[in-house]
C-alpha positions in Angstrom: 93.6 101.7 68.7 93.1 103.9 71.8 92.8 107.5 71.5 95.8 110.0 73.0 92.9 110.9 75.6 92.1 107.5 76.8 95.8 106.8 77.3 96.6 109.7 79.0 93.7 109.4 81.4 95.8 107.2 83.8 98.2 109.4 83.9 96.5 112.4 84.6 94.7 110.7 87.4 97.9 109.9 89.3 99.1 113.5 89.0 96.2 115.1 90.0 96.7 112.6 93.2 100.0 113.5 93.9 99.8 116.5 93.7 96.1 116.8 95.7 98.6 115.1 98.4 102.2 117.0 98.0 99.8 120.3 98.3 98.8 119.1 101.8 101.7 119.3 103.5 103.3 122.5 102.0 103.8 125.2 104.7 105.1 128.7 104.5 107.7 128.2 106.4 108.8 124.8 106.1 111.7 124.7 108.9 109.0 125.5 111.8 106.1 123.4 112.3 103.2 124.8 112.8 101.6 123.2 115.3 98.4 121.7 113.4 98.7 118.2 112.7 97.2 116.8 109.3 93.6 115.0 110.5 93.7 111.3 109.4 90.3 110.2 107.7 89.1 106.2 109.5 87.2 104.3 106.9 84.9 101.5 108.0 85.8 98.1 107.3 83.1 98.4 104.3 85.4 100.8 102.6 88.4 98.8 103.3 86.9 95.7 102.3 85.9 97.5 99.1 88.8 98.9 98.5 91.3 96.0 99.3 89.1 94.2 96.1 89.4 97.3 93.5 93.2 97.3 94.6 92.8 93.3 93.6 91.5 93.3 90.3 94.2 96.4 89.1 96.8 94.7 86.7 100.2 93.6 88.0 102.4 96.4 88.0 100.1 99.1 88.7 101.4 102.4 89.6 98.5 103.2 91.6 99.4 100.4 94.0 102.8 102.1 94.8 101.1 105.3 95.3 98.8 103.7 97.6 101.6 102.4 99.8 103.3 106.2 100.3 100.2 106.9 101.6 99.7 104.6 103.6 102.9 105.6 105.0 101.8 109.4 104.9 98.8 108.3 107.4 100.9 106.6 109.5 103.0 109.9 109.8 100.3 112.0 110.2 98.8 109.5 113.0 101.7 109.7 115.1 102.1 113.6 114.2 102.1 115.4 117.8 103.7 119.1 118.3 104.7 120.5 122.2 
């Protein structure tokens, strides 16, 4: 039987993510940009490769590959992010 630890691990992972990335985009005032657009990180095809096969092996179902797919939208956001 698994501890309480070892099962919560997941979940404590996926909150720190979230909120790693909800605390990005908070401003002070949030009805007037401010002008600075979010930089976007470019990972070599390596990483992606990597990546794409440790996105693979997680178990049907997985949480983390929603997650992965709002950012994915996030970047794409913050890629076309431009202010006057």
């Amino acid at each position: 039987m698994k501890s309480s630890a070892e099962c919560s691990r997941p979940r404590l992972a996926a909150l720190a993510i979230v909120t790693s990335l909800l605390s990005a985009c908070t401003t002070v005032g949030s009805e007037r940009p401010t002008g600075v657009c979010p930089p976007v990180e470019e990972y070599d095809a390596g990483v992606l490769a990597q990546a794409a096969a440790e996105v693979q092996a997680l178990p049907k179902g997985s949480a983390v590959v929603d997650m992965l797919s709002d950012y994915a939208v996030m970047r794409e956001q913050a890629r076309a992010c431009v202010f006057p």
